[in-house]
TORDREN-495769 format. One record per atom (N, C-alpha, C): x, y, z; residue in three letters. Coordinates in steps of 0.02 Angstrom, whole numbers, plus 50000, padded with zeros to 5 digits. Each point is the difference from the previous one (the first is absolute). Last residue first. Layout:
# residues N
XYZALA...
***
This chain:
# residues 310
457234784150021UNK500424993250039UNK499595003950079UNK499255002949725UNK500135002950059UNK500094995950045UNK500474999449735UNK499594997850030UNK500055003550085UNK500075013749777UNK500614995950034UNK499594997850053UNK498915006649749UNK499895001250075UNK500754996550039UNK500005001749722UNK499794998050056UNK500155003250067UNK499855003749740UNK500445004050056UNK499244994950033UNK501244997749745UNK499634999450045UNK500365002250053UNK500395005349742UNK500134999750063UNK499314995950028UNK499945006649777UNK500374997150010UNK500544998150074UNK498485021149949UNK500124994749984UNK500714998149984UNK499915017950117UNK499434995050036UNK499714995649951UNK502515011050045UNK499515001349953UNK499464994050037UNK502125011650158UNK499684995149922UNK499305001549985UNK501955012050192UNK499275000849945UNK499954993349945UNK501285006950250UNK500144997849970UNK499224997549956UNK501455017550178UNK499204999549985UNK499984996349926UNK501665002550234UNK500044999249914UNK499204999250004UNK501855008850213UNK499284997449978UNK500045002149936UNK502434994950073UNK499555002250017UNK499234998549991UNK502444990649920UNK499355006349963UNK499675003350023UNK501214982250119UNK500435006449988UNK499935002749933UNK498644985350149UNK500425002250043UNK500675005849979UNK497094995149903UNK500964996950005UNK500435003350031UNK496984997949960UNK500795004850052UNK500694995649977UNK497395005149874UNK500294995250046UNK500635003450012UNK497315001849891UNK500645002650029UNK500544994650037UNK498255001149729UNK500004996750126UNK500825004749998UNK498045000049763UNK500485004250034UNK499784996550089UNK498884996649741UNK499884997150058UNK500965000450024UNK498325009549799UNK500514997650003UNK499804998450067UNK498295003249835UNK500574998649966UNK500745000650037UNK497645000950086UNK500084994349950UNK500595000449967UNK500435007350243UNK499515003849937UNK499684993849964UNK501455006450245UNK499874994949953UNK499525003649938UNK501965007050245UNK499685001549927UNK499844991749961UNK500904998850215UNK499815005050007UNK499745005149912UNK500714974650165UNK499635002849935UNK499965008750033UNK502034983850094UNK499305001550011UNK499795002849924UNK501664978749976UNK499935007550032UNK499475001350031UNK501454980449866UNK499895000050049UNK499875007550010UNK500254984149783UNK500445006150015UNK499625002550055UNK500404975349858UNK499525004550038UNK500285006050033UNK500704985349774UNK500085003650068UNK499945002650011UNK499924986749794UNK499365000350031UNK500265000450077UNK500514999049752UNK500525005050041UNK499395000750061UNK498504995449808UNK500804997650011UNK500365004150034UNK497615004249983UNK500204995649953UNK500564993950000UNK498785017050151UNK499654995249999UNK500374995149939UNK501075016350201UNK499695000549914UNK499654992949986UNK499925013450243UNK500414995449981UNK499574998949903UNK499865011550275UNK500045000849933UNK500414995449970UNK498855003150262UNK500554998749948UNK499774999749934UNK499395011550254UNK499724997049936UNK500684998349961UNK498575012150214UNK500814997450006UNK499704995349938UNK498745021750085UNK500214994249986UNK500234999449978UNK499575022449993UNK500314996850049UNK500024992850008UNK498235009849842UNK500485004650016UNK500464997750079UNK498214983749865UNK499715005550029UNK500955003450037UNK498394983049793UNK500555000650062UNK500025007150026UNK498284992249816UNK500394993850051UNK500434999250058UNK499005018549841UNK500434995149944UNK500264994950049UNK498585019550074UNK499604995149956UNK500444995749951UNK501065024950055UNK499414995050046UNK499754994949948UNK502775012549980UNK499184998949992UNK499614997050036UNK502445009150073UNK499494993149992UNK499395000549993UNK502155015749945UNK499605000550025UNK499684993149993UNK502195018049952UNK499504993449995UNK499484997450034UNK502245018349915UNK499555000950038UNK499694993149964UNK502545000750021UNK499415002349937UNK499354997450043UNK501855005550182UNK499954998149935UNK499435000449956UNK502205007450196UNK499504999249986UNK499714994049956UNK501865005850120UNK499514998450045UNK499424999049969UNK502884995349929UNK499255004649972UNK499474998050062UNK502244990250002UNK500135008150010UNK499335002749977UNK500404976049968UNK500135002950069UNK499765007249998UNK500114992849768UNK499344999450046UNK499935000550073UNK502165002949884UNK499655007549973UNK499154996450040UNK501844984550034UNK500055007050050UNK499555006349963UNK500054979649885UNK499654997950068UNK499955006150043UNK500985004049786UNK499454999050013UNK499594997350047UNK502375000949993UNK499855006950006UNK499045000049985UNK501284980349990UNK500035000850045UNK499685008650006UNK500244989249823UNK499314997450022UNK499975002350071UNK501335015249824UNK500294991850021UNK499044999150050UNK500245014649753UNK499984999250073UNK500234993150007UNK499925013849761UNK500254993650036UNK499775003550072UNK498865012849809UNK500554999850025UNK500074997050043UNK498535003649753UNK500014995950071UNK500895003450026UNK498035006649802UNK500625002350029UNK500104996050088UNK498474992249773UNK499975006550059UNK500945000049991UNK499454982849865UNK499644997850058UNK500205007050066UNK499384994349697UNK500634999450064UNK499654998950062UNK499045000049780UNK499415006150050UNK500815001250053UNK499994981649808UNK500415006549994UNK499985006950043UNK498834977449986UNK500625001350032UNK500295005649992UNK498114996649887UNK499755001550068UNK500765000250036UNK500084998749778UNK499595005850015UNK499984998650063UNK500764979549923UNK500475006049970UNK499825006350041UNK498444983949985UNK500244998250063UNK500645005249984UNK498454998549823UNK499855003650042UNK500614998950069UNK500454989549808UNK500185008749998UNK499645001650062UNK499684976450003UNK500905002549986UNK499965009450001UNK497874988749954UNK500164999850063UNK500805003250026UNK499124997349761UNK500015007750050UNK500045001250043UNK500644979949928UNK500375005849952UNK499735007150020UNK499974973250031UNK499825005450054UNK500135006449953UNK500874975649970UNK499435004349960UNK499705004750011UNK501894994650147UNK500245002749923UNK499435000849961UNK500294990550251UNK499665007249983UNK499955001149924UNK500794979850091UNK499444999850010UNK499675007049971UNK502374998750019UNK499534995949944UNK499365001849983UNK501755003250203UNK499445006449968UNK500064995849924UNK501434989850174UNK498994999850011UNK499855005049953UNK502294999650019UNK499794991649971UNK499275003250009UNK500965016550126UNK499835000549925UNK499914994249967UNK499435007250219UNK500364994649998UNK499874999149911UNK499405019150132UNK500374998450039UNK500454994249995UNK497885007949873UNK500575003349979UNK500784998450053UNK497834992450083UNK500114995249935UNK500635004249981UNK499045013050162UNK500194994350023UNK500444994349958UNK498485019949947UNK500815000949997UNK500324994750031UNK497764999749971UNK500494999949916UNK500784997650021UNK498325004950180UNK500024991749977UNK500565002049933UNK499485018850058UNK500434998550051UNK500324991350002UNK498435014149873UNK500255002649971UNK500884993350050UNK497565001650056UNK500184996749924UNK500814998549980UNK499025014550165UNK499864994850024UNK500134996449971UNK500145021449909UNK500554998550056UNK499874992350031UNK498125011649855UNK500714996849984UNK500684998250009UNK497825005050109UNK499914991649972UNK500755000049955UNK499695019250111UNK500054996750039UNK500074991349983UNK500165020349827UNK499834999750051UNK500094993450051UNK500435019049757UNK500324992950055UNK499595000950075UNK499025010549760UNK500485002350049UNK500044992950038UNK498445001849827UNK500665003349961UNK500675001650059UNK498454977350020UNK499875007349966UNK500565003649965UNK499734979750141UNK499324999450008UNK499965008849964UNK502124988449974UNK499444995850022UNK499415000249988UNK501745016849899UNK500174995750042UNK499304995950003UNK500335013249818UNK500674998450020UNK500224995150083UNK498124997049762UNK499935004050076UNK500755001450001UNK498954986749821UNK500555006150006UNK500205003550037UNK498574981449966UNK499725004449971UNK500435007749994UNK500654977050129UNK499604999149887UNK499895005549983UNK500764991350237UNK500115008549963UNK499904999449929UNK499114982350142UNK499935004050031UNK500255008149961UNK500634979449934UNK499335001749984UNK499865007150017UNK501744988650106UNK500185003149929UNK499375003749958UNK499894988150200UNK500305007150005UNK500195001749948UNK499294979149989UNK499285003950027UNK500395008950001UNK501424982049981UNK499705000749940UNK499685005950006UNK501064991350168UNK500515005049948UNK499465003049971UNK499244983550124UNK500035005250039UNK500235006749958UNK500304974349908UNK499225002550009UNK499825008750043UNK502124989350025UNK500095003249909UNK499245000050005UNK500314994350188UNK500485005550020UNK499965002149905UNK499104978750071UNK499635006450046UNK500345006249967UNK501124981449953UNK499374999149940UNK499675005350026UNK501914995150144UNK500165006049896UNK499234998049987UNK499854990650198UNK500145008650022UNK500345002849927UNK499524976750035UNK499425000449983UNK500105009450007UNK502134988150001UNK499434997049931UNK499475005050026UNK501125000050185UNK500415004749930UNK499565000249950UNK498854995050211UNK500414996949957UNK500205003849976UNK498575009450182UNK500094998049931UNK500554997250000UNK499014999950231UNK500355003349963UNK500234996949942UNK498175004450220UNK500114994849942UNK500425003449968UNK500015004950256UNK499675000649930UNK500234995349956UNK500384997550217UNK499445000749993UNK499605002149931UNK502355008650099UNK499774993850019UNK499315001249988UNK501685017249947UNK499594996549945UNK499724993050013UNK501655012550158UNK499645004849944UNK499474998449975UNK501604984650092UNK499325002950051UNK499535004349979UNK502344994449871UNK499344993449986UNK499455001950059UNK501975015749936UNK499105001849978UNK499744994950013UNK502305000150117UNK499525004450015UNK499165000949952UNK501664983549943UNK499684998950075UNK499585003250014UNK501215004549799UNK499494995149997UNK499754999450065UNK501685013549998UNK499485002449982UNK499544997149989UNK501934990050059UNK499685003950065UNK499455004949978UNK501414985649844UNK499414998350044UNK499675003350072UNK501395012649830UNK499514995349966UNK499494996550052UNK502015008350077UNK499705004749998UNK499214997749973UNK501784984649988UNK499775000750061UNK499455005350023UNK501334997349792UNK499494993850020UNK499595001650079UNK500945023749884UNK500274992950013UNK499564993550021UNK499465023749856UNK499984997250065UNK500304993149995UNK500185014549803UNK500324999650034UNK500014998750083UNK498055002749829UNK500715000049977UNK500345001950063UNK497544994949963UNK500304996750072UNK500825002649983UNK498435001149821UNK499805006050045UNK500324998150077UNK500774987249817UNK500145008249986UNK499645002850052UNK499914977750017UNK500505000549996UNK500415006849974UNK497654991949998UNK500205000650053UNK500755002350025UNK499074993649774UNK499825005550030UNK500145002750073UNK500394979149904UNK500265002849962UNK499505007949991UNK499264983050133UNK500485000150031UNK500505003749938UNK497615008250064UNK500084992649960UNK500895001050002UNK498495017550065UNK500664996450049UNK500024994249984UNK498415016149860UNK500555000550033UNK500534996850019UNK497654990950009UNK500315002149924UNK500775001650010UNK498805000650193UNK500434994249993UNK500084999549919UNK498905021750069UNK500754995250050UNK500084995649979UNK498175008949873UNK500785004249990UNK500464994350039UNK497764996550049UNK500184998349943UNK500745001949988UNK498885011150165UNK500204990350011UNK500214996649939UNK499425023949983UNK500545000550057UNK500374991649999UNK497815006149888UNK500585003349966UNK500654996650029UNK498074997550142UNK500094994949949UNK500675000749960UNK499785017350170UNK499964995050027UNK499884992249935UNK500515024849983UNK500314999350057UNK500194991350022UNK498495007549803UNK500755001349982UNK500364996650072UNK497665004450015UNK500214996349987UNK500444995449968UNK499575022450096UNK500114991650046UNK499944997549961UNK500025019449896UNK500514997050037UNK500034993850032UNK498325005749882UNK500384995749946UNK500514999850032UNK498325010250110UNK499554994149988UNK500834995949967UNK499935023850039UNK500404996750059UNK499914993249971UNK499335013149832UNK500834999850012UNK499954998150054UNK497765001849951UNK500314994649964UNK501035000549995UNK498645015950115UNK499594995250024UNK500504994249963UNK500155023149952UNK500344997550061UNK499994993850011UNK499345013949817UNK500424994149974UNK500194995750091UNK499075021949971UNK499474997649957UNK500254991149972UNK501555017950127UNK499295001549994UNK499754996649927UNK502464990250113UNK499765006149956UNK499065000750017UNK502014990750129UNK499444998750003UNK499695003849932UNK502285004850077UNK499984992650001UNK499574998249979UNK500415024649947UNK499784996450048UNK500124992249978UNK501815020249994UNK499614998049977UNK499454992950012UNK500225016050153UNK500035001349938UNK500704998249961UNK499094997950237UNK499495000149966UNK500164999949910UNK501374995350240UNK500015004549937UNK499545000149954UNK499684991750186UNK500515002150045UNK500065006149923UNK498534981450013UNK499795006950033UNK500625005249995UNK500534979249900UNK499525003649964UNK499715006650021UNK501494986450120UNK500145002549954UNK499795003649951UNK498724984550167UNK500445004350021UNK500495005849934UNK498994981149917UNK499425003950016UNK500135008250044UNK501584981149956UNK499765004249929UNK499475004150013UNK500614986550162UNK500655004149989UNK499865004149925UNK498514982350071UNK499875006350048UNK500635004549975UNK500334979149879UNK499415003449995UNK499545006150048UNK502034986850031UNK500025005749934UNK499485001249990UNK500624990950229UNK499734998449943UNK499845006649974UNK500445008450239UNK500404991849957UNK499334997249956UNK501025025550152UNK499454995649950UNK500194992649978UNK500485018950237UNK500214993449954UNK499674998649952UNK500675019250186UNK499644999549940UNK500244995249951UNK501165016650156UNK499814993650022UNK499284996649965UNK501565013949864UNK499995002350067UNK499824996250039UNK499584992749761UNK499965006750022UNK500035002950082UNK500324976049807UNK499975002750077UNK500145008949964UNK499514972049884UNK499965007849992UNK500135002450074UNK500444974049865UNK499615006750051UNK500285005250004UNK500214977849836UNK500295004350014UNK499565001850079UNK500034976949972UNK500515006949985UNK499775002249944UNK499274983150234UNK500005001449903UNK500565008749981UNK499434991950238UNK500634999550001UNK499894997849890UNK498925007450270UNK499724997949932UNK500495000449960UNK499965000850230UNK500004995749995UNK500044998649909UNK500125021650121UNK499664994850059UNK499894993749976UNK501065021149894UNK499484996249981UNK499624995350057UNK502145011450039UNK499455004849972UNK499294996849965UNK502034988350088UNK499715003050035UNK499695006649991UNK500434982149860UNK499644997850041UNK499935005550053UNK501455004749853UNK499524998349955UNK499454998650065UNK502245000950059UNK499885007149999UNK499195001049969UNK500894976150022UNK500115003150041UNK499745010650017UNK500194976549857UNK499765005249965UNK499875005450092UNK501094971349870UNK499695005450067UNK499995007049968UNK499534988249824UNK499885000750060UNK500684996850057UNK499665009849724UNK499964996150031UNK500034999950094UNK500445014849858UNK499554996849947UNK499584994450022UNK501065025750120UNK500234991849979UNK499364997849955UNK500145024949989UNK499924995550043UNK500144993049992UNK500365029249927UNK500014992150005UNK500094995450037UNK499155024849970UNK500214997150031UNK499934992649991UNK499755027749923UNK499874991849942UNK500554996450069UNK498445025749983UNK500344996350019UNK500204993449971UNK498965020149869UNK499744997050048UNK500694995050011UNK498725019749829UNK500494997650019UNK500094995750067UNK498445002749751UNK499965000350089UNK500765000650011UNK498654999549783UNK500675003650010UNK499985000950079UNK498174984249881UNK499855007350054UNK500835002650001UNK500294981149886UNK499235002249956UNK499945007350045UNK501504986850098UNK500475002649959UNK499205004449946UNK499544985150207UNK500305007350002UNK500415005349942UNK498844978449960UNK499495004450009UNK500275008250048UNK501484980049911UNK499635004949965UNK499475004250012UNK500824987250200UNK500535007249957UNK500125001649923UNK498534982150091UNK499805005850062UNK500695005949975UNK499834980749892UNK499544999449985UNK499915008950038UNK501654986550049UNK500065003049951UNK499585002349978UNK499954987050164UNK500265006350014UNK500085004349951UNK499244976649982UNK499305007350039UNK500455007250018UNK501294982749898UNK499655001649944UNK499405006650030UNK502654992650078UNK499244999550028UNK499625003049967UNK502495000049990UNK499644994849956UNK499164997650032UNK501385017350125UNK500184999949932UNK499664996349960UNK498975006950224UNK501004996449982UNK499975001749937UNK498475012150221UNK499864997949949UNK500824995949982UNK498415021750114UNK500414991750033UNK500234998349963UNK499345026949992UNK499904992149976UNK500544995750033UNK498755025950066UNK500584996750004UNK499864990349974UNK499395027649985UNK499844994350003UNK500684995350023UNK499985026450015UNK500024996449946UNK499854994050023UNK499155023150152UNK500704994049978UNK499654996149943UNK498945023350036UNK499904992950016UNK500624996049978UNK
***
């Protein structure tokens, strides 16, 4: 089986997030970087529209959000598990909500303008605002913390994780790293990006060692691709990961449906349905120079509407 293949830039916390969890499994796997910012040309035409970062590809085979991409990964190498037996339940429960409160808090903590200025090092004014452009659509509609009110969140968040290893554990939810601690682990590394910001961390003391331990998992064995050779590796595949449209979940195998994340980054990604579950929801679609893509998100946090009929 070919090696995976990641989307992904450098200073992208969900990406990072997704190559400790390859470096935890000693995976070896593709590493294709992608603008940060939009136009996104090679991006769009494997995704059909969806354009957060990172995504995953295997041949013509799209995953998007870290949270299926972990799940994917997980099958792929079982060992060591993301999910542990008897702990499963409460490591996804703390990812999301690492992914997503964890997550809101962190950003604008962070990019307080004597932070911004290390994790932005060396983009020019211009670069600056063309990134501002590109996330203000990102995040239309949500409410977004204050600085003020995202440190009082963000040292209230610390805390709890600190708690969390009172008893000596080495990671989170035990004696082995799992899923809740890569999710965690990724918001950390974000803050580490703009050393003025790591204050906040210093009463932290086991938080600090643990995040030590989880970085240290590396991140596999990656080898560079151009994006262009990945459009031509999903051209060139006919096949893909078998799927199927459960009964009794609303929709029915061959309708025309759009997907779209329900949080932020809210672009609709145009296909037919041909795999849905409770836990993922897979459409086909054609690009003129990928070929047919069988593009997978996760079934929460998505919605999939009917395409109206003309």
């Amino acid at each position: 089986m070919k090696p995976f293949i990641l989307h992904h830039y450098a200073n992208s916390p969900f990406s990072e997030k997704v190559r400790l969890i390859l470096g935890a499994k000693g995976m070896a796997w593709h590493s294709v970087h992608v603008p940060s910012v939009m136009p996104k040309p090679d991006v769009l035409a494997l995704t059909g529209g969806y354009r957060r970062t990172p995504f995953m590809q295997r041949g013509a085979d799209i995953w998007c959000d870290t949270s299926l991409i972990a799940r994917v990964l997980d099958r792929a190498q079982p060992q060591p598990p993301l999910y542990p037996a008897g702990v499963a339940g409460i490591t996804q429960t703390l990812a999301q909500w690492a992914d997503f409160t964890l997550f809101w808090a962190v950003i604008p903590y962070t990019l307080q303008p004597q932070g911004l200025t290390h994790v932005m090092a060396g983009v020019p004014p211009e670069g600056l605002k063309a990134f501002a452009a590109d996330r203000a659509p990102f995040t239309a509609g949500m409410t977004r913390q204050t600085a003020a009110d995202a440190t009082v969140a963000l040292k209230a968040y610390l805390g709890r994780l600190e708690d969390q290893l009172a008893d000596g554990r080495a990671f989170l939810c035990g004696a082995q790293p799992s899923i809740a601690d890569f999710s965690v682990a990724h918001c950390l590394w974000f803050i580490h990006l703009a050393p003025p910001m790591l204050g906040i961390l210093q009463p932290c003391e086991r938080l600090r060692a643990w995040y030590e331990r989880v970085i240290a998992v590396g991140h596999g064995t990656p080898t560079i691709m151009k994006s262009a050779d990945a459009i031509a590796r999903a051209a060139s595949t006919s096949t893909h990961e078998p799927v199927q449209v459960e009964p009794g979940l609303g929709f029915e195998v061959g309708e025309s449906v759009t997907v779209t994340p329900t949080d932020y980054g809210r672009d609709p990604v145009v296909g037919v349905l041909v795999g849905l579950s409770d836990d993922e929801v897979v459409i086909e679609r054609r690009d003129e120079r990928a070929g047919t893509l069988h593009v997978h998100f996760p079934r929460l946090g998505f919605q999939i509407r009917k395409e109206a009929k003309t």
